[in-house]
VOGU-3710 file (C-alpha; in Angstrom, 3 decimals, decimal comma):
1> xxxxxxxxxx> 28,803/33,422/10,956  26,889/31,705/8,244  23,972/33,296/6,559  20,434/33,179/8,281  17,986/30,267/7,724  15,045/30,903/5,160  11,767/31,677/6,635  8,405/31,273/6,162  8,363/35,012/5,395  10,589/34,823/3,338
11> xxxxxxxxxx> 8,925/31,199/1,014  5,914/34,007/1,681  7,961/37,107/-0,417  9,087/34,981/-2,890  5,612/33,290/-3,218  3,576/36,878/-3,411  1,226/35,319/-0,935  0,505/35,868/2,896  2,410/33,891/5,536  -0,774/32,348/6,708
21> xxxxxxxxxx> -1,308/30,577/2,815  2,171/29,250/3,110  1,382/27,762/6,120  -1,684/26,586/5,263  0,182/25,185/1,615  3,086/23,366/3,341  0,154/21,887/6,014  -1,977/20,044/3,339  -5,139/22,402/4,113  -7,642/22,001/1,694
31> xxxxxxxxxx> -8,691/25,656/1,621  -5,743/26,804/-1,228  -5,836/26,690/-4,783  -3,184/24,070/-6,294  -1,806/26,087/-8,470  -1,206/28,447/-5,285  -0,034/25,328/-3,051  2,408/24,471/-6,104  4,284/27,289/-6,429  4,407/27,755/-2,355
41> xxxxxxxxxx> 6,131/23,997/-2,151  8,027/24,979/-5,036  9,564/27,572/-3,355  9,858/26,542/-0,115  12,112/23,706/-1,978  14,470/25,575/-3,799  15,423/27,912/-0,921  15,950/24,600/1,442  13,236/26,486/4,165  12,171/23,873/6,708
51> xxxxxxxxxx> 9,476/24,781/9,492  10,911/26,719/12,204  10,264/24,067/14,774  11,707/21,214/12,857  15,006/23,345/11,417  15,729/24,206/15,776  15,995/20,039/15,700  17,948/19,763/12,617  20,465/22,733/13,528  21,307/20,231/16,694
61> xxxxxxxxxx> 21,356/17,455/14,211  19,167/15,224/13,125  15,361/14,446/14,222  15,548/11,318/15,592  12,361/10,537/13,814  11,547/8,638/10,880  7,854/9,549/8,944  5,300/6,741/8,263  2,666/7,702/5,725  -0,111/5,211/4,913
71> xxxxxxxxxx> -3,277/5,171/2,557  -7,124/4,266/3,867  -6,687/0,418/3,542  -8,010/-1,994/6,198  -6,546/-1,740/9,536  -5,669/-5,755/9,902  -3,404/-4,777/7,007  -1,570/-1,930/8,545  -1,713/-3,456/12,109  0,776/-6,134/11,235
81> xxxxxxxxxx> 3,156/-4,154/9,108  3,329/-1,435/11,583  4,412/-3,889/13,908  7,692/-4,546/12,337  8,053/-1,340/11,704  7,658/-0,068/15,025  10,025/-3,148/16,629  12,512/-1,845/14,089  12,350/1,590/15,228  12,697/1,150/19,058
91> xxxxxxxxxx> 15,427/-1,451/18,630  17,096/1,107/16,627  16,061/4,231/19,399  14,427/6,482/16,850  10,604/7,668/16,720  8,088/7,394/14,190  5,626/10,166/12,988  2,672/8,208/11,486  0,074/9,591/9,263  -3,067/7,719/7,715
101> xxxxxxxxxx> -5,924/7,090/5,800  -5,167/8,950/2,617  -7,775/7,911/0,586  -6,011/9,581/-2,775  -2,889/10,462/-4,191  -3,431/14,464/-2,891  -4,133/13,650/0,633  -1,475/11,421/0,744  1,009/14,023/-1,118  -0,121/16,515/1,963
111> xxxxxxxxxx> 1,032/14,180/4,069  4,007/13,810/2,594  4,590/17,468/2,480  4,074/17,835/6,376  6,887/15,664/7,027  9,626/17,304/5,089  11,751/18,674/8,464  9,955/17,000/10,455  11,513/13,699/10,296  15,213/11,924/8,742
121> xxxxxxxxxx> 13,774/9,816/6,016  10,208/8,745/4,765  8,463/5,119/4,426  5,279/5,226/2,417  2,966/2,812/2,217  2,582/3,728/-1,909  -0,238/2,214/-3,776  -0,073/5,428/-6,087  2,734/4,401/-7,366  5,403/6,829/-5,813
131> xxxxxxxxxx> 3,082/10,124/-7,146  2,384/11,315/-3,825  6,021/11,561/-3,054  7,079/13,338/-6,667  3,665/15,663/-5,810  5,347/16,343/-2,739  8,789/17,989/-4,223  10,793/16,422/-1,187  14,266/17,558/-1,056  16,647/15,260/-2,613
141> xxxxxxxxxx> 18,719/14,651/0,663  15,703/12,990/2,299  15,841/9,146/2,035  12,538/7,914/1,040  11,243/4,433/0,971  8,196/2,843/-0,610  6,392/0,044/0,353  4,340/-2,008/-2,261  4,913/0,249/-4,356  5,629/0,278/-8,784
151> xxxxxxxxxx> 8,985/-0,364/-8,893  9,966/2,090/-11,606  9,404/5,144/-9,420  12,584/7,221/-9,915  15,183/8,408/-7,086  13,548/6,426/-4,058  14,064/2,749/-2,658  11,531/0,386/-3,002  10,343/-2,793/-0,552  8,046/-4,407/-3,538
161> xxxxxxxxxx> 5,396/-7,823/-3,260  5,373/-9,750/-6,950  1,745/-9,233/-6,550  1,010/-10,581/-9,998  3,714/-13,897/-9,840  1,493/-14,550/-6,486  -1,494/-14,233/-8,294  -0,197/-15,886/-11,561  0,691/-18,782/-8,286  -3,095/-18,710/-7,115
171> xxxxxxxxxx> -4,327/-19,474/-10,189  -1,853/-22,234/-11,070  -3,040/-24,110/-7,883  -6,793/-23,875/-8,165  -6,391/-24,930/-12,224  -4,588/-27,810/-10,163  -7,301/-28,502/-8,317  -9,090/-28,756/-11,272  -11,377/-25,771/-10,882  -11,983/-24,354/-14,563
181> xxxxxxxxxx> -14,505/-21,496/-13,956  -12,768/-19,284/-11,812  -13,832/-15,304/-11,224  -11,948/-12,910/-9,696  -12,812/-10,421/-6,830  -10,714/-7,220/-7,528  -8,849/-4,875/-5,216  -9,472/-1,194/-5,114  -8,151/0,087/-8,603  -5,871/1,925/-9,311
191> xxxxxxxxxx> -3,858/0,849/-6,738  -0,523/-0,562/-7,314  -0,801/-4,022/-5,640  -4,565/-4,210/-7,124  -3,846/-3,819/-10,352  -0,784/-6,268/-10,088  -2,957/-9,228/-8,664  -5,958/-8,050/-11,335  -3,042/-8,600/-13,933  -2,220/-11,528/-12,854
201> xxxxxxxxxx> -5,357/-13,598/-12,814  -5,843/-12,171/-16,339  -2,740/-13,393/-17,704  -3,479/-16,842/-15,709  -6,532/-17,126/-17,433  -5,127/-16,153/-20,803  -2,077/-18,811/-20,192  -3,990/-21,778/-18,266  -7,514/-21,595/-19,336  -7,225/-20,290/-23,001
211> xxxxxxxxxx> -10,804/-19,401/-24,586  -12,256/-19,350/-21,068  -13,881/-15,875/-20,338  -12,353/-14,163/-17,195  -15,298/-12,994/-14,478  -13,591/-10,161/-12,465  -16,386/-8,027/-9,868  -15,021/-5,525/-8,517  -13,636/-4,935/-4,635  -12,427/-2,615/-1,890
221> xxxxxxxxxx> -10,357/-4,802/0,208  -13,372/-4,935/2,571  -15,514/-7,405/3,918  -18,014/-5,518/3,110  -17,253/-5,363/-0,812  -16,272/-9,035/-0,881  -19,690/-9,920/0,654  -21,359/-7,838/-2,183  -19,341/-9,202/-4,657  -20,035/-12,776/-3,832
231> xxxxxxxxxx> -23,483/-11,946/-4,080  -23,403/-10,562/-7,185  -21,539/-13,737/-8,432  -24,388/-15,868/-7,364  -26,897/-13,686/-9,086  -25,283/-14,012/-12,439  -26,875/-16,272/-14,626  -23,834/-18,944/-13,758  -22,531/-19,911/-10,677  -18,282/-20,017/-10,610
241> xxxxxxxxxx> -16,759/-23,314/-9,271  -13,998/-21,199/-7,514  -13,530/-17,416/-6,829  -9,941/-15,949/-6,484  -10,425/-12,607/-3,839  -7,327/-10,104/-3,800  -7,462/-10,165/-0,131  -8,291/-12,404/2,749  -10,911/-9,693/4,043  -12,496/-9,679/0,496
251> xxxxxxxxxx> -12,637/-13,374/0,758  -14,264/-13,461/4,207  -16,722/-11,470/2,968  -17,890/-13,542/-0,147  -17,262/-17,034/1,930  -20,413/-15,345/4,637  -22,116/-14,539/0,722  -22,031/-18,113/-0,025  -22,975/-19,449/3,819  -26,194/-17,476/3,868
261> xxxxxxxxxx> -27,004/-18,658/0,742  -26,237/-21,935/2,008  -23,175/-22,963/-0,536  -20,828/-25,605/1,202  -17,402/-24,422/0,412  -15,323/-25,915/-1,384  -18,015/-28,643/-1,989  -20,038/-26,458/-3,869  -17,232/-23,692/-4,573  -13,536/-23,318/-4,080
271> xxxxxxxxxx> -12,434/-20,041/-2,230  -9,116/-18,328/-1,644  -7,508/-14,704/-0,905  -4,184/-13,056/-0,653  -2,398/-11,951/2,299  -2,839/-14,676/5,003  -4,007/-12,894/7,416  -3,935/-14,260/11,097  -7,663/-15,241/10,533  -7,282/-17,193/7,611
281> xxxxxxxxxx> -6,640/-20,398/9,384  -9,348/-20,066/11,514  -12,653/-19,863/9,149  -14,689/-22,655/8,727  -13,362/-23,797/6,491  -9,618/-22,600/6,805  -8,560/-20,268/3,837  -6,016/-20,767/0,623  -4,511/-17,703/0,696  -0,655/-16,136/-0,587
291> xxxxxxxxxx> 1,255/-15,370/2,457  3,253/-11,842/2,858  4,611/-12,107/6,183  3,765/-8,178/6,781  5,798/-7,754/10,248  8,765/-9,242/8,815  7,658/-6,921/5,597  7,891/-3,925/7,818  10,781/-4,652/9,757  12,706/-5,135/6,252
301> xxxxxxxxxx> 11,720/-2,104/4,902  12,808/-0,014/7,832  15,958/-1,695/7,694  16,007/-0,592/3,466  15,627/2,795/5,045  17,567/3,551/7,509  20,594/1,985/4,780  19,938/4,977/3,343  19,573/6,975/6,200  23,357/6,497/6,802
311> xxxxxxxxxx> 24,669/7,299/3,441  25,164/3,190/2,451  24,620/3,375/-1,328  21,910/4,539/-3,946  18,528/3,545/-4,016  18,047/0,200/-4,119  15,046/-1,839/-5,256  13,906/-5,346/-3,586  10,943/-7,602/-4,143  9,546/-10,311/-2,026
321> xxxxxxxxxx> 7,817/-13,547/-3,326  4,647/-14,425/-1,083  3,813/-17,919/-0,527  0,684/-20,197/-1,196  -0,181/-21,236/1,744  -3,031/-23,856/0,760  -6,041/-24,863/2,942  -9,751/-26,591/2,717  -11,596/-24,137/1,095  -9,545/-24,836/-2,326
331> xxxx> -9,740/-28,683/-1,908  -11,912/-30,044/-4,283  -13,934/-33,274/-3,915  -12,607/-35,887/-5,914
//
């Protein structure tokens, strides 16, 4: 007979703590100290203890289940990828646990945390550059995958966007048009995909419009944020001829900005976002925007996954070039 699982008694023992702060540790509760919730993970890893109810699953075999962890972005986002995700899943007869709107790193590395038995490998929607995963001290047989994520993060798979050669493809097309004073609607910072797109612009401006300042105002990847942006744009003591949003919902926001204010776009000023979402095409007037096809996106990335899943290979790393999609609002009167 082969020795007895560990148990949360036993993480507890090792730990010098009480069963309940274990469980409340390995849960993500806010309500222990880190240095406490550290050395509990710590622990729990090294002696391979998985919660009871998840290592009765794995001592049949495996889960069955694969974990989804996302951050707090906007749902039109998510909606799509989850969609291929999802279609990937059922074809494939497994289940998904989903968890989301980590708004930072730690909630998201709680997250994290609560899957480990749980589920047979991980896909997380990483703007934090894989830290939420390496926070998490995940045990090195469970295949992880992240999604938009910095592709230097060490030991996992990554599904990556060129954010910044899409942006750096943006800014090539407005210059095109012939738009010279171009700002720049940021993402939420420090997120990975943000900072790429920021990047970009900045080196666009550097390469194509030497000794032009950049104007960057900063976002959320709301409508909300892009509308406030836009409006700070048109207080400024000069109007842009074109503003560059890093999302469609950013955009949508500053293109309402600049129709209350009674701006004709793109007579007046040139518009475009990132993403393509399903709504693009149908503003007035349609969007420029880089397209990500997001279900296909998700159904990929599963696919990266479960690869892993069934021992094929090491971690592999693959990046997808989105595509400018160009509408009206860039076209600019001759």
């Amino acid at each position: 007979m082969g020795a007895a699982s560990p148990t949360i008694r036993d993480v507890a023992r090792l730990a010098n703590v009480s069963v309940a702060t274990v469980s409340r540790a390995l849960n993500g509760h806010d309500n222990v100290a880190e240095a406490v919730r550290k050395r509990v993970v710590e622990i729990a890893s090294s002696i391979d203890y998985s919660p009871h109810h998840a290592a009765r699953s794995l001592s049949r075999g495996r889960t069955h289940t694969v974990g989804v962890v996302l951050p707090d972005l906007p749902c039109e986002f998510f909606a799509r990828l989850m969609c291929g995700i999802d279609a990937a899943a059922r074809e494939r007869g497994l289940q998904l646990l989903v968890s989301g709107h980590h708004r930072s790193a730690d909630s998201q590395a709680a997250a994290v945390r609560v899957m480990r038995g749980r589920v047979d490998g991980l896909l997380a929607i990483s703007p934090y550059g894989g830290l939420e995963v390496a926070a998490a001290n995940l045990p090195r047989s469970l295949p992880v995958l992240l999604l938009d994520s910095d592709p230097a993060a060490d030991g996992v798979s990554i599904l990556g966007v060129d954010n910044h050669a899409g942006a750096m493809a943006m800014m090539r097309h407005l210059v095109d048009q012939g738009y010279r004073d171009i700002a720049f609607i940021s993402g939420r910072l420090p997120h990975f995909n943000a900072t790429e797109r920021l990047r970009g612009y900045m080196d666009a401006m550097a390469q194509l419009l030497p000794g032009v300042p950049a104007r960057v105002v900063q976002g959320d990847f709301d409508v909300q944020s892009g509308s406030r942006a836009g409006e700070e744009l048109l207080a400024g003591p000069r109007r842009p001829d074109a503003v560059f949003a890093a999302n469609d919902m950013m955009a949508l926001g500053c293109m309402f900005a600049f129709q209350r204010a009674g701006l004709r776009i793109p007579d007046d000023i040139g518009l475009a976002g990132f993403n393509d979402i399903p709504l693009a095409s149908h503003t007035s007037p349609p969007l420029t925007s880089m397209r990500i096809d997001l279900s296909r996106l998700g159904s990929d990335a599963f696919a990266m996954l479960l690869d892993r899943m069934e021992g094929d290979g090491e971690a592999r790393t693959r990046i997808v070039q989105p595509e400018l999609v160009v509408r009206e609002s860039t076209a600019k009167p001759v």
